[in-house]
C-alpha positions in Angstrom: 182.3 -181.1 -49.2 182.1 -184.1 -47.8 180.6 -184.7 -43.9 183.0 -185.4 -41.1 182.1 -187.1 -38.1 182.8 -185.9 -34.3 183.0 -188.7 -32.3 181.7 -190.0 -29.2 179.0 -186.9 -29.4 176.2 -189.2 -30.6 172.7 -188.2 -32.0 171.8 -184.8 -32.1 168.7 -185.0 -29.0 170.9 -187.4 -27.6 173.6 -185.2 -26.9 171.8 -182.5 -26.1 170.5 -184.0 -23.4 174.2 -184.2 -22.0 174.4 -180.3 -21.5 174.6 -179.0 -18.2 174.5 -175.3 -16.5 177.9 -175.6 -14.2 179.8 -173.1 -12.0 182.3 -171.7 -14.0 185.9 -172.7 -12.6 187.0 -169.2 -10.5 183.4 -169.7 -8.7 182.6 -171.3 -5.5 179.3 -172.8 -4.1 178.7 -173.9 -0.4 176.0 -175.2 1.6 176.7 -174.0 5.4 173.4 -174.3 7.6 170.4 -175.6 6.5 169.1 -172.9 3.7 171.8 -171.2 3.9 174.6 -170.9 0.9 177.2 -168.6 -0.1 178.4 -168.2 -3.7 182.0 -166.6 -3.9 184.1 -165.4 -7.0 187.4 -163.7 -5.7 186.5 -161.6 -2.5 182.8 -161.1 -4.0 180.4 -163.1 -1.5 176.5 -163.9 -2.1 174.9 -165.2 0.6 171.3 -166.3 -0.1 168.9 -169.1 1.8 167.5 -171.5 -0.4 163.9 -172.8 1.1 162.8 -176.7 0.5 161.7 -177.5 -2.6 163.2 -177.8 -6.0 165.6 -174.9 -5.0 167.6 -177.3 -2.5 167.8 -180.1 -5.4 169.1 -177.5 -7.8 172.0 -175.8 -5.7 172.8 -179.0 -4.7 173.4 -180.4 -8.3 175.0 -177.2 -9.4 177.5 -177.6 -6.4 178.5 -181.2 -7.7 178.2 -181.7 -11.1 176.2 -179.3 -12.2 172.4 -179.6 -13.3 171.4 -181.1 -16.2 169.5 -178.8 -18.9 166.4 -181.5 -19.0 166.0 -181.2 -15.7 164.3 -177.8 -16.0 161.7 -179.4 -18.0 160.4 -180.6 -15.1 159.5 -177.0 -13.3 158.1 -175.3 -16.3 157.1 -171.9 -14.1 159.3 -169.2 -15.0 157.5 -166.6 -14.1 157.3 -167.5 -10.0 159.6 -165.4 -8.0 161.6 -168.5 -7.0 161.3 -170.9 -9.9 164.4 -172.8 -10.5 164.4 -171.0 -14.0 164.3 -167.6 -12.8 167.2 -168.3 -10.0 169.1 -170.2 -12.5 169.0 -167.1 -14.7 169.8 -164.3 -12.3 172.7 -166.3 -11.6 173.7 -166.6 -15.2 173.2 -163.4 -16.2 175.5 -162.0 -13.3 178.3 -164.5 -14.7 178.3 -167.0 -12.5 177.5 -169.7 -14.7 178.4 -171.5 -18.3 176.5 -174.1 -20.1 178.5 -177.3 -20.6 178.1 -179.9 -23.6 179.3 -182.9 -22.1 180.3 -186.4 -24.5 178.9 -189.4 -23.8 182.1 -190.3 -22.1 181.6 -187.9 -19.4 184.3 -185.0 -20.7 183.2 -181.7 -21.6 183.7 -181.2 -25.2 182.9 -177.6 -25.4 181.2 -174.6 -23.1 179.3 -171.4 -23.6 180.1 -168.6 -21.2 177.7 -165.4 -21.5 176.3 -163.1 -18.9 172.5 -163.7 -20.8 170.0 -166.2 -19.6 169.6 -169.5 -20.5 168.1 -171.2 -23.5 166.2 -174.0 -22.1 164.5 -175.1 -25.5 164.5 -179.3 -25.6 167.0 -178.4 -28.9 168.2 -175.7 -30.7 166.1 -175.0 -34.4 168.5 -175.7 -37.1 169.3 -172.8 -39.4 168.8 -172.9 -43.0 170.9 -169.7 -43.7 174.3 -170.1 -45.2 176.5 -168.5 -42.5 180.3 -167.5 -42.6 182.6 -166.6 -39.6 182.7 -162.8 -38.8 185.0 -160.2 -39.2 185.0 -159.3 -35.3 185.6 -162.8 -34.1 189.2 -164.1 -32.8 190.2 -167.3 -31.2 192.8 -167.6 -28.6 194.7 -170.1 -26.5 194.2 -169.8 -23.2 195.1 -172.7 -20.4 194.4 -175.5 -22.6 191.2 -174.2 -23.9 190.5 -172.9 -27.4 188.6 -169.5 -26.7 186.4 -167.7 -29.5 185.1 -164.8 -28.7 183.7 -161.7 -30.6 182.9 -157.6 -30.6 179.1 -158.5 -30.9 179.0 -160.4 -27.1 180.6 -160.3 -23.7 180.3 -164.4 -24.0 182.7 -166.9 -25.2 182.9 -170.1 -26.6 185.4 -172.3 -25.3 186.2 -175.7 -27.2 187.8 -178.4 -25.1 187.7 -181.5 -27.8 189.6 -180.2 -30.7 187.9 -182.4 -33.1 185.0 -179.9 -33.6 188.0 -177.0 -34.6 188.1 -178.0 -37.8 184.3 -178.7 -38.0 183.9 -174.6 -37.0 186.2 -173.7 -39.5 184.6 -175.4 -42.4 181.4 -173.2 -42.2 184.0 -170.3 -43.6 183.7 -171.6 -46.7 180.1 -170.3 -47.1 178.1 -173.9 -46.2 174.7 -174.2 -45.6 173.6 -175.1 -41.7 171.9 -178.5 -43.4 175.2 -179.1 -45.3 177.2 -179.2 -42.2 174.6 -180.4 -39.6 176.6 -183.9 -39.1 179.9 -181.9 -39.1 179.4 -180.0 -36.2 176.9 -180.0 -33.3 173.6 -177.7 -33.7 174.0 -176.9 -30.4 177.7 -175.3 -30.8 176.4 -174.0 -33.8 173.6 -172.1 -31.8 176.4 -170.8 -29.5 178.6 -169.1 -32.2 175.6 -167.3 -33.4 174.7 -166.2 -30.1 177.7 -164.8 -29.4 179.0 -163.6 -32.8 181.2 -165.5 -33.9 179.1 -166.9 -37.0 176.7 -164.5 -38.6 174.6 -164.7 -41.4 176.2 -164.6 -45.1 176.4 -161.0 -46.5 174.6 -159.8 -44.0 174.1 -156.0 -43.3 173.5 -154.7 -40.0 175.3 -151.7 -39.7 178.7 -152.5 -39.1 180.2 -149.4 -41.2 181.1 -147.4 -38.9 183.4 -150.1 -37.2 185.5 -149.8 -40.2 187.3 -146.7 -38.9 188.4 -148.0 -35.9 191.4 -150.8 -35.7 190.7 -153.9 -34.7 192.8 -154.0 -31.2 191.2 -150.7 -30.5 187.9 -152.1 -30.8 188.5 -155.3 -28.2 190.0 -152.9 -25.6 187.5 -150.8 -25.8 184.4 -153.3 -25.8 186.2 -155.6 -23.0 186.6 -152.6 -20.5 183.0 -151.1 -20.7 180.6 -152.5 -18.7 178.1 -155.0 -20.9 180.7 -156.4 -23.4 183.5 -157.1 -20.5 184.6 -160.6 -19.9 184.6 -161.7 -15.9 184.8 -159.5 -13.1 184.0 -155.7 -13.7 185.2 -153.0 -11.4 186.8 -154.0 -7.7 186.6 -157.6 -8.0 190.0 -158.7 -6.2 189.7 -162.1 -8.0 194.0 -162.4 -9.0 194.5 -161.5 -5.1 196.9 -163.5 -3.8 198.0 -162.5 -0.3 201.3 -164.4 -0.9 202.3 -163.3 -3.9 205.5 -160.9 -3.8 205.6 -157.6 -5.7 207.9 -157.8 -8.7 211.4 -157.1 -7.9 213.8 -155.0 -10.4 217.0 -156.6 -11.1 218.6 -152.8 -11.0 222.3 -151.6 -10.1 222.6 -148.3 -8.9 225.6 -146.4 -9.5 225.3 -143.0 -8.0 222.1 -141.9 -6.1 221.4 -138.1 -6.1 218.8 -136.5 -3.1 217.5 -133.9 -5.1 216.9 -130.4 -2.9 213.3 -130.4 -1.9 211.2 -126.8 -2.4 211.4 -124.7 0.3 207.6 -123.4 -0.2 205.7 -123.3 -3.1 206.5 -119.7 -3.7 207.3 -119.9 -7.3 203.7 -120.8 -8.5 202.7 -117.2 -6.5 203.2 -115.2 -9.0 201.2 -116.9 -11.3 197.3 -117.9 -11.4 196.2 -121.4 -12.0 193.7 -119.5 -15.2 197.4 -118.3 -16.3 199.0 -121.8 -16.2 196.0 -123.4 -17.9 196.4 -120.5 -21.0 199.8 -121.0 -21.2 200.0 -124.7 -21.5 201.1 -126.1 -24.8 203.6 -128.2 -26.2 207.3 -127.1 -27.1 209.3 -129.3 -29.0 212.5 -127.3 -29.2 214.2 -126.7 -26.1 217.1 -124.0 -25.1 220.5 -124.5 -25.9 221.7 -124.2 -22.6 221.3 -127.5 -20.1 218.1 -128.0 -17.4 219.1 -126.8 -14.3 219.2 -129.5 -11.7 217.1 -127.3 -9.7 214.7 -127.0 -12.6 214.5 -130.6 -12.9 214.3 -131.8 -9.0 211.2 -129.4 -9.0 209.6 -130.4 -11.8 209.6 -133.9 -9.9 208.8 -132.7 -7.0 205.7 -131.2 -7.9 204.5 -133.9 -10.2 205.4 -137.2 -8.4 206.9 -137.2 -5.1 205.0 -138.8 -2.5 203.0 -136.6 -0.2 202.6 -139.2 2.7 202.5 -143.2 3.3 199.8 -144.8 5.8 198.5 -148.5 5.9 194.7 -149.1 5.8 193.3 -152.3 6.4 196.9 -154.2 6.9 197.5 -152.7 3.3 199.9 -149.5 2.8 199.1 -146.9 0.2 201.0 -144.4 -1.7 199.5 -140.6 -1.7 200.7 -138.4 -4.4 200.1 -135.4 -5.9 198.0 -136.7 -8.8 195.1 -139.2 -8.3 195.4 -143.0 -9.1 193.2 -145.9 -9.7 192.8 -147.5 -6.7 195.6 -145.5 -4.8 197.7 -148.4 -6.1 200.3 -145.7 -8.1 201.4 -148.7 -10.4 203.4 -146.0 -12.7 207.1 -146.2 -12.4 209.6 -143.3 -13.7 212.6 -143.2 -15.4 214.4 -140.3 -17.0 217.1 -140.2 -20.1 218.8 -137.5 -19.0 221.2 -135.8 -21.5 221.6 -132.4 -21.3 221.2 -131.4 -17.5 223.7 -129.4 -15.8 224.5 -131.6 -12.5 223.5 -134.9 -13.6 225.6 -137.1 -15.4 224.3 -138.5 -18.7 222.2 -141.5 -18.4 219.0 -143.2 -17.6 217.7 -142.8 -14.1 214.8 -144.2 -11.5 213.0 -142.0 -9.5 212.3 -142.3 -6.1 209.1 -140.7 -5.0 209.0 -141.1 -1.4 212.9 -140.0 -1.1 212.9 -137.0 -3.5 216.0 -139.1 -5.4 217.3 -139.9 -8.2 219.3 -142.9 -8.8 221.8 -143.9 -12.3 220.8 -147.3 -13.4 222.6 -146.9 -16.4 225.5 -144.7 -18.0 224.6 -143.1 -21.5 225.2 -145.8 -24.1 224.4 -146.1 -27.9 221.5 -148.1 -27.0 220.2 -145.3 -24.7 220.6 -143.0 -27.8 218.9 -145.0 -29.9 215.8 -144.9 -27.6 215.9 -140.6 -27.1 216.4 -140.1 -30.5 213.2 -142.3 -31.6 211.4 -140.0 -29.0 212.8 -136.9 -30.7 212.0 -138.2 -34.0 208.4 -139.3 -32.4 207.3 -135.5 -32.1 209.0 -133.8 -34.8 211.0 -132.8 -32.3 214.2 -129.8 -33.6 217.8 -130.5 -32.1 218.1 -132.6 -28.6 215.7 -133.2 -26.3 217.0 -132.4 -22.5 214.9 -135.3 -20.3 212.8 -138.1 -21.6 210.3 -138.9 -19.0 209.5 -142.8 -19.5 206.1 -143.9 -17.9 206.3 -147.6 -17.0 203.5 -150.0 -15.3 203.3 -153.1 -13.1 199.6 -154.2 -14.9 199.1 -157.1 -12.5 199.3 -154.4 -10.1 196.1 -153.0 -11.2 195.2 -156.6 -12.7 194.6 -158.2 -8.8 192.3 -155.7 -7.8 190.4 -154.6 -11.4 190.2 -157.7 -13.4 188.7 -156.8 -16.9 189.4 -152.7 -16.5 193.2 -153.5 -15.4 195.0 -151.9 -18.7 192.3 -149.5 -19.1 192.6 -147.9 -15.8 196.9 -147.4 -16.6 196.0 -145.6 -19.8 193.4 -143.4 -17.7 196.3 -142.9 -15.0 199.1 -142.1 -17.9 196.6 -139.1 -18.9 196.2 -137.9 -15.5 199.9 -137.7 -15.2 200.8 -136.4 -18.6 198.4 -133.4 -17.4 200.1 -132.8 -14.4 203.2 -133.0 -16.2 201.9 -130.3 -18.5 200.6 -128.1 -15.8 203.9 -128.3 -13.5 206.1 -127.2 -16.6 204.1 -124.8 -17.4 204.2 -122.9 -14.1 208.0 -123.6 -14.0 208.3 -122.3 -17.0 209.9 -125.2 -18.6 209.5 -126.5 -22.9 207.1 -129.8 -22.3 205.8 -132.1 -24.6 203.8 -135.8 -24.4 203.9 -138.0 -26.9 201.5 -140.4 -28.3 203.7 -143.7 -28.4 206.5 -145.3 -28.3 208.7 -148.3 -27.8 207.6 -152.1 -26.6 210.4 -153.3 -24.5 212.8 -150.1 -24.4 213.8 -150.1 -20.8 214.0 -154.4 -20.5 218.1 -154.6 -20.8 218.6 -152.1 -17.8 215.9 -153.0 -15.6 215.6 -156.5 -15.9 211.9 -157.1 -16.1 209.9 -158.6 -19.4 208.0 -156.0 -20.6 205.0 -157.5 -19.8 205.8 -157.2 -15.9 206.8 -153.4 -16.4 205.3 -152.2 -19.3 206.3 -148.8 -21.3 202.9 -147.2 -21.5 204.1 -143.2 -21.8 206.9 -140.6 -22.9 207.1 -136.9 -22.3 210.1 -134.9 -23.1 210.8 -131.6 -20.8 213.8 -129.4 -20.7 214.4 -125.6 -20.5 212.8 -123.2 -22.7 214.3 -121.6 -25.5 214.2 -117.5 -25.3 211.5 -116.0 -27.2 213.7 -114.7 -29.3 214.9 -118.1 -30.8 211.5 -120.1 -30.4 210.1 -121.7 -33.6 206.1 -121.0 -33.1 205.5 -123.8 -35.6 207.3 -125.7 -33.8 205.5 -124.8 -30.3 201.8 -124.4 -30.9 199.3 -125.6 -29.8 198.2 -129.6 -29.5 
């Protein structure tokens, strides 16, 4: 195949010389009193003082343009305490930094973002291996950037020129590195080994046991651990914005019901906590006879009302019965209701901090449509009496967690399916959770893209059927 030519990159050495370590875009550097900076990425702050020396030349740099890689030719001591090498790579390693290959013409053509230290060879070796693109790689758009990224790093490449796309791309057809060394830089070459992206043809390193897992499986679970997450981790508050208005629910109400609050919590007396854990299982058949109201406002009441409401810190905070990440309670719940003596038929929106229950929507073919997919979801025998549907503002979660955002909501589904679980079964009510369902169920009624409220549980509940008529294969055990 023949060569293709990226311009205005020039020689290999020469453009080489034109990558730079910079800040990456969410980060900022300042110079306050003499030796004295701070480094900031969202509400994180690093404050360090920088003595004379080197150090003050290499902050400086980074702070404007960033600092060329030849330049750490020049201090060749690594190993001293504050070598511009070993400050350089503490930042870079916490993911401060990416290293920038910049076009004669003064653009950046592509950049390598990795929480690793730097690679300050005068040039990266050339590879003689044939190489191929891997199987765990992906490339996204992202803000007029070309990201490729991969299970094997937390790093990514991001490609600003879209001339060298098609140069990446031709190494899929099994070419050697010399056979594509004028196609595409050795230096972004180097970076989509490093991170993953290329590998070595036929290679085997033990990537079996990835086969049994799915492949969006795998990138939620690699981006939400610590080590292979991308940005922030944990309590970064980088998408704060003190501005920004909470997402607002294009909802009619047409009835509002105040459900009766528990005098005391007498009922659960009679029974031990050992006894409710014991008699916990899933019941997907429920009795022929409706769900009390009074059944129903008590199964809410002791799963999700709101216990009290205080403001900490000029921020208020929802306290519930069941823990939440963050105390931010970004789960939302709405109820199909069709077979509950009191209520009309219908989806409804409860109201935590009121106890209430308000109709956002009359029972409607499309409403059947989405309770019989439940029922159908579980195996479930005759008509379910209440779907519970879980929803979740992510950017919620997103403004406070960063890369753990989606993760946490899952975590906070399970919490409350449990409590769900543990409050039926002390009421003596027929639950059951199940594993999925729809994408965009609830979007017509409440008037948010799914992607601002997201579905992200259902659990069905209702009354028990007698003993008498219960099908045990039909109520064992999960």
């Amino acid at each position: 195949m023949a060569s293709i030519e990226v311009q205005s990159l020039g020689e290999r050495n020469e453009a080489y010389a034109k990558v730079k370590i910079r800040l990456r875009p969410e980060v900022k550097l300042e110079q306050q009193a003499a030796g004295a900076w701070v480094l900031q990425r969202g509400s994180q702050k690093l404050r360090f003082t920088v003595p004379a020396g080197p150090l003050v030349e290499m902050f400086t740099s980074l702070r404007i343009d960033g600092v060329p890689i030849t330049w750490f030719q020049k201090h060749p001591n690594a190993t001293a305490t504050l070598a511009p090498k070993t400050q350089i790579n503490r930042l870079a390693k916490a993911g401060y930094l990416r290293e920038v290959l910049v076009g004669l013409d003064g653009r950046e053509r592509a950049a390598l973002q990795i929480r690793d230290v730097i690679d300050f060879a005068s040039e990266p070796p050339i590879q003689d291996h044939q190489c191929e693109l891997s199987h765990n790689c992906w490339a996204r758009w992202s803000e007029g950037t070309l990201m490729l990224e991969s299970l094997d790093s937390d790093g990514a490449v991001l490609v600003y020129d879209m001339a060298l796309l098609f140069q990446i791309f031709l190494l899929a057809d099994g070419q050697s590195w010399s056979e594509v060394d004028q196609a595409i830089h050795s230096l972004l070459q180097a970076w989509l080994m490093r991170i993953g992206v290329l590998e070595q043809k036929r290679k085997q390193d033990g990537k079996r046991s990835r086969e049994k897992w799915e492949f969006h499986d795998m990138v939620i679970h690699a981006r939400s651990r610590r080590g292979f997450h991308r940005d922030g981790y944990g309590a970064t508050f980088v998408h704060l914005n003190p501005h920004q208005q909470p997402t607002k629910r294009n909802v009619s109400k047409y009835e509002e019901f105040v459900l009766e609050r528990p005098v005391s919590a007498c009922r659960f007396t009679t029974i031990t906590f050992a006894d409710v854990l014991q008699k916990r299982k899933s019941i997907r058949r429920h009795s022929d006879s409706a769900i009390p109201l009074r059944a129903l406002g008590e199964f809410l009441f002791w799963t999700f009302r709101e216990r009290e409401r205080q403001r900490i810190n000029g921020e208020e905070f929802s306290f519930r019965l069941y823990p939440a990440a963050g105390c931010l309670h970004e789960i939302s719940v709405y109820l199909i209701v069709q077979n509950c003596s009191g209520l009309p038929r219908g989806l409804f929106r409860y109201e935590p901090a009121g106890h209430i229950l308000s109709l956002i929507a009359p029972f409607e073919p499309a409403l059947a449509s989405v309770a019989d997919s439940a029922a159908q979801t579980c195996g479930f025998e005759g008509t379910p009496h209440v779907i519970v549907l879980l929803t979740a503002q992510i950017a919620k979660v997103s403004r406070k967690y960063e890369a753990i955002a989606y993760s946490l909501v899952l975590k906070d589904v399970g919490v409350i399916y449990h409590a769900m679980y543990l409050v039926a079964s002390a009421l003596g009510l027929a639950p059951c959770a199940l594993g999925g369902g729809g994408f965009a169920d609830l979007s017509q009624w409440t008037g948010l893209s799914p992607w601002d409220e997201a579905q992200v549980g259902e659990f069905l509940v209702g009354a028990a059927a007698n003993k008498e008529g219960e099908d045990l294969e039909l109520s064992e055990h999960n």
